[in-house]
PAMAR-594134 format. One line per field, with one value per residue (C-alpha): residue in one letter; x, y, z. Coordinates in pm, 1 decimal. Layout:
N
resn	c(A:...)
east	c(X:...)
north	c(Y:...)
up	c(Z:...)
//
This chain:
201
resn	c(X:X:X:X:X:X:X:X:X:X:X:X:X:X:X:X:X:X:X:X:X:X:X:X:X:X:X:X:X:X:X:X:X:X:X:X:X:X:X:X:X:X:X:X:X:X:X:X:X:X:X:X:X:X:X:X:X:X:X:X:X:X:X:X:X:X:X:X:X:X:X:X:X:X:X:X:X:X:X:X:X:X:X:X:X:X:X:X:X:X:X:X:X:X:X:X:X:X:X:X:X:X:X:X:X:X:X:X:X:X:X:X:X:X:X:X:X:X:X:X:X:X:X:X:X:X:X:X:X:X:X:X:X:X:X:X:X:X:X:X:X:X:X:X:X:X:X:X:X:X:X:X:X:X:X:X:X:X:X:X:X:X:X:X:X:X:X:X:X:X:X:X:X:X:X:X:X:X:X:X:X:X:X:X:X:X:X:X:X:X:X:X:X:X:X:X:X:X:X:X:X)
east	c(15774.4:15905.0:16191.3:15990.0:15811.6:16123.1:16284.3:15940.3:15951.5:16290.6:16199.8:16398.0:16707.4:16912.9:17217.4:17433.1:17451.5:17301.7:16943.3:16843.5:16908.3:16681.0:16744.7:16808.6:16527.0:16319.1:16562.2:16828.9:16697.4:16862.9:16578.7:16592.0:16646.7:16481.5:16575.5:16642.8:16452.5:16227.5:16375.6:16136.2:16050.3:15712.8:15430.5:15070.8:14766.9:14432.5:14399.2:14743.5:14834.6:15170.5:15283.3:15660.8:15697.2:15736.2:15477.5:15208.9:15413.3:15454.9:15072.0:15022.3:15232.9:15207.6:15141.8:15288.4:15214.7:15380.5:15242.7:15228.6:14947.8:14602.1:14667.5:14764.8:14513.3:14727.9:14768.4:14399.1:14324.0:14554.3:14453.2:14120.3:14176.3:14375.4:14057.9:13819.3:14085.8:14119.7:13843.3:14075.2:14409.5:14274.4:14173.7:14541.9:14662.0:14772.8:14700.0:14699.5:14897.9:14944.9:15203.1:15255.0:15360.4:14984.6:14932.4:14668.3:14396.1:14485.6:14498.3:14090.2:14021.5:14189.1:14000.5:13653.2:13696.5:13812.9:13633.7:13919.8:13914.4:14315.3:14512.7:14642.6:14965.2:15134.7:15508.4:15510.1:15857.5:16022.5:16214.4:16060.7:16025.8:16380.6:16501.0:16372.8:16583.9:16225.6:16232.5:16342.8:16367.1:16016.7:15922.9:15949.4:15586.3:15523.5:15673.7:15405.7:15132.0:15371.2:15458.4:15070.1:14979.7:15275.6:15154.1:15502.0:15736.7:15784.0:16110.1:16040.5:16031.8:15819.0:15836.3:15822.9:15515.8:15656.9:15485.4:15635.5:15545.8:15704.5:15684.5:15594.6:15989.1:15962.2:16167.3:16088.6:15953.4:15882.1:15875.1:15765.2:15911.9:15859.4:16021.8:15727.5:15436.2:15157.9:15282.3:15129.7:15103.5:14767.6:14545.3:14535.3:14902.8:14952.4:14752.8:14940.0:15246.2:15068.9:14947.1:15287.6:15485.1:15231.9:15225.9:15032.5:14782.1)
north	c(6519.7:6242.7:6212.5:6177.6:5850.9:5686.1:5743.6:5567.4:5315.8:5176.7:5054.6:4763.3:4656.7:4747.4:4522.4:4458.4:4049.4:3850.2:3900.2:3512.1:3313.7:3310.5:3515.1:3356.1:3616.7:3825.1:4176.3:3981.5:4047.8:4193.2:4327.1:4472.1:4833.7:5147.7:5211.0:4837.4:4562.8:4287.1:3939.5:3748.5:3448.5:3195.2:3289.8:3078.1:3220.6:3071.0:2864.2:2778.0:2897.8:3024.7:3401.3:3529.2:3871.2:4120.0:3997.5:4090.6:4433.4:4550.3:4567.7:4892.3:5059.7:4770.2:4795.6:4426.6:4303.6:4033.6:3803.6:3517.9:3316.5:3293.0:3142.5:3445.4:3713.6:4035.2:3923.4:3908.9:4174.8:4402.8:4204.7:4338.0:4688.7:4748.6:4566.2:4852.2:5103.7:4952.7:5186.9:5492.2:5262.7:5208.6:5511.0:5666.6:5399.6:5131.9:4769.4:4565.9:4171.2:3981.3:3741.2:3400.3:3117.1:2942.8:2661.7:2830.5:2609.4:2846.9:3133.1:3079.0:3032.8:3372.9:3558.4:3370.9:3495.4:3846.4:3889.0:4014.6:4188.1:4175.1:3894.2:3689.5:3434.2:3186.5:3137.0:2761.6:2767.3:3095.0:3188.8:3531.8:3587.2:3450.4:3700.1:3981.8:3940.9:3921.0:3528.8:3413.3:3077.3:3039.1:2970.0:2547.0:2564.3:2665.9:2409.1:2106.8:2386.6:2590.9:2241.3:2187.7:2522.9:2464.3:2214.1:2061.2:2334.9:2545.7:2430.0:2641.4:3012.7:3295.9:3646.4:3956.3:4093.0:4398.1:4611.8:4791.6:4990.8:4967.4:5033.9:4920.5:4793.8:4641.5:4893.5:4996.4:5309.3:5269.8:4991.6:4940.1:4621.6:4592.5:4291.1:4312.8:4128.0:4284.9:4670.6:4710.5:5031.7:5178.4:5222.0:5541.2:5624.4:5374.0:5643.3:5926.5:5778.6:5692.9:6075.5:6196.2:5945.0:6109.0:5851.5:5940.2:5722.7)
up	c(8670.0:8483.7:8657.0:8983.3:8852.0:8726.7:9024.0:9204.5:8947.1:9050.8:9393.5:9293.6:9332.5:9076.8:8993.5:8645.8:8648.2:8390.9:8385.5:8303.7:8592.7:8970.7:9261.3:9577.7:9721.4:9572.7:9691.0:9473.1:9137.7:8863.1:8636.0:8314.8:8288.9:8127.8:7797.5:7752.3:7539.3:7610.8:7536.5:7210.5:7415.2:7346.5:7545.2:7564.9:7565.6:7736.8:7420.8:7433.7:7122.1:7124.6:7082.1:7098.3:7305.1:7083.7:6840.6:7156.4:7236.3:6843.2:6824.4:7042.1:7369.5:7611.8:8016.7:8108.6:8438.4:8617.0:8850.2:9057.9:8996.0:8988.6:9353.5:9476.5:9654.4:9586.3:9227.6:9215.1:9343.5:9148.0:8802.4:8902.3:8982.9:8648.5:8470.3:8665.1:8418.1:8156.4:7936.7:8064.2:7928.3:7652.9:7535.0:7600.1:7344.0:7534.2:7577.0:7877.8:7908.4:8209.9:8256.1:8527.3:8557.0:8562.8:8259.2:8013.2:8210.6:8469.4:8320.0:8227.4:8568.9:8638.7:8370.9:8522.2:8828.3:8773.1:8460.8:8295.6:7938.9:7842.1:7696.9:8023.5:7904.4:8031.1:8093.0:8267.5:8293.1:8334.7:8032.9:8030.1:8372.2:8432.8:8110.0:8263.2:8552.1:8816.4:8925.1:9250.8:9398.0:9596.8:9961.6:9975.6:10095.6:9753.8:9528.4:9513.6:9440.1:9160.8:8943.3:8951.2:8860.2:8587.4:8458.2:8608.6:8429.6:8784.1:8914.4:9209.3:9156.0:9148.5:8946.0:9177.7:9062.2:8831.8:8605.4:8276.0:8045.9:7692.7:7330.4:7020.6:6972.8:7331.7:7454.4:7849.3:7955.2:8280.1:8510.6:8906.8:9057.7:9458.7:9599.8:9864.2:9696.4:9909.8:9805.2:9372.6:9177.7:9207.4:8915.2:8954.6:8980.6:8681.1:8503.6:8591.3:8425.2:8129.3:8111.1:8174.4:7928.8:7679.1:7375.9:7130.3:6990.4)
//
């Protein structure tokens, strides 16, 4: 059974370039792999305090969810139906982040509106996202609204909304990337891999 949710997990396309650099489009990406390690790279919180990577990770198994903005309906929407989960998450031993490109002002307009109980961070300008091998160069349409959402750090590019699943040594256990940003993993399937990677707490 494991097997089976790797192999749904890697919807992506898989390639073997460097992972920190931007995709042309969003099939071009070259993420990270299972079995591999999240990069330490400064995060901000809401209060814009700063946080490296694998301090946030080392505190408990970590479900890490990429996504656009705050701007973004799908991202909302999925932010929120993780949040309706997060009791059940929580009490399999995991912890919950969320990661974009929104300024920390941003990201507390995100948790207002989705009421959201997990640490949201910001990565303004895309090392992580670029280190993980998700960012590709955005739609022009987008580019005015990203550098204001950046505060000005979005050079123009956008993270396919991924989700992972790793360890307390950042290492990834799972991960679902879909280059189409309208198709998430459910709540409810997110659950059935956290049953079936069986951490214990």
């Amino acid at each position: 059974m494991k097997k089976q949710f790797i192999l749904l997990a890697l919807v992506s396309v898989i390639g073997f370039q460097s992972n920190a650099q931007i995709a042309d489009k969003a099939v071009d990406i070259s993420p990270l792999l299972i079995g591999e390690v999240f990069p330490n790279i400064l995060l901000k919180s809401q209060d814009a305090s700063e946080h490296f990577t694998l301090n946030i990770l080392s505190k408990k198994p970590t479900i890490i969810l990429f996504y656009r903005g705050g701007w973004c309906p799908y991202c909302n929407a999925h932010l929120a139906e993780i949040q309706e989960a997060e009791s059940e998450i929580l009490e399999l031993g995991y912890q919950i982040v969320a990661i974009s490109p929104d300024t920390p002002e941003n990201l507390k307009i995100t948790d207002n509106k989705n009421k959201i109980n997990y640490g949201l961070y910001s990565d303004s300008d895309g090392e992580l996202i670029k280190a993980v091998g998700i960012a590709f160069k955005s739609p022009e349409k987008y580019g005015k609204m990203l550098s204001v959402k950046s505060g000005g750090l979005n050079e123009g590019f956008l993270p396919v909304p991924a989700v992972f699943i790793v360890d307390t040594s950042g290492k990834i256990l799972f991960e679902y990337i879909n280059p189409d940003y309208k198709t998430r993993l459910s709540a409810s399937l997110l659950i059935a891999v956290l049953k079936n990677l069986g951490i214990k707490k």
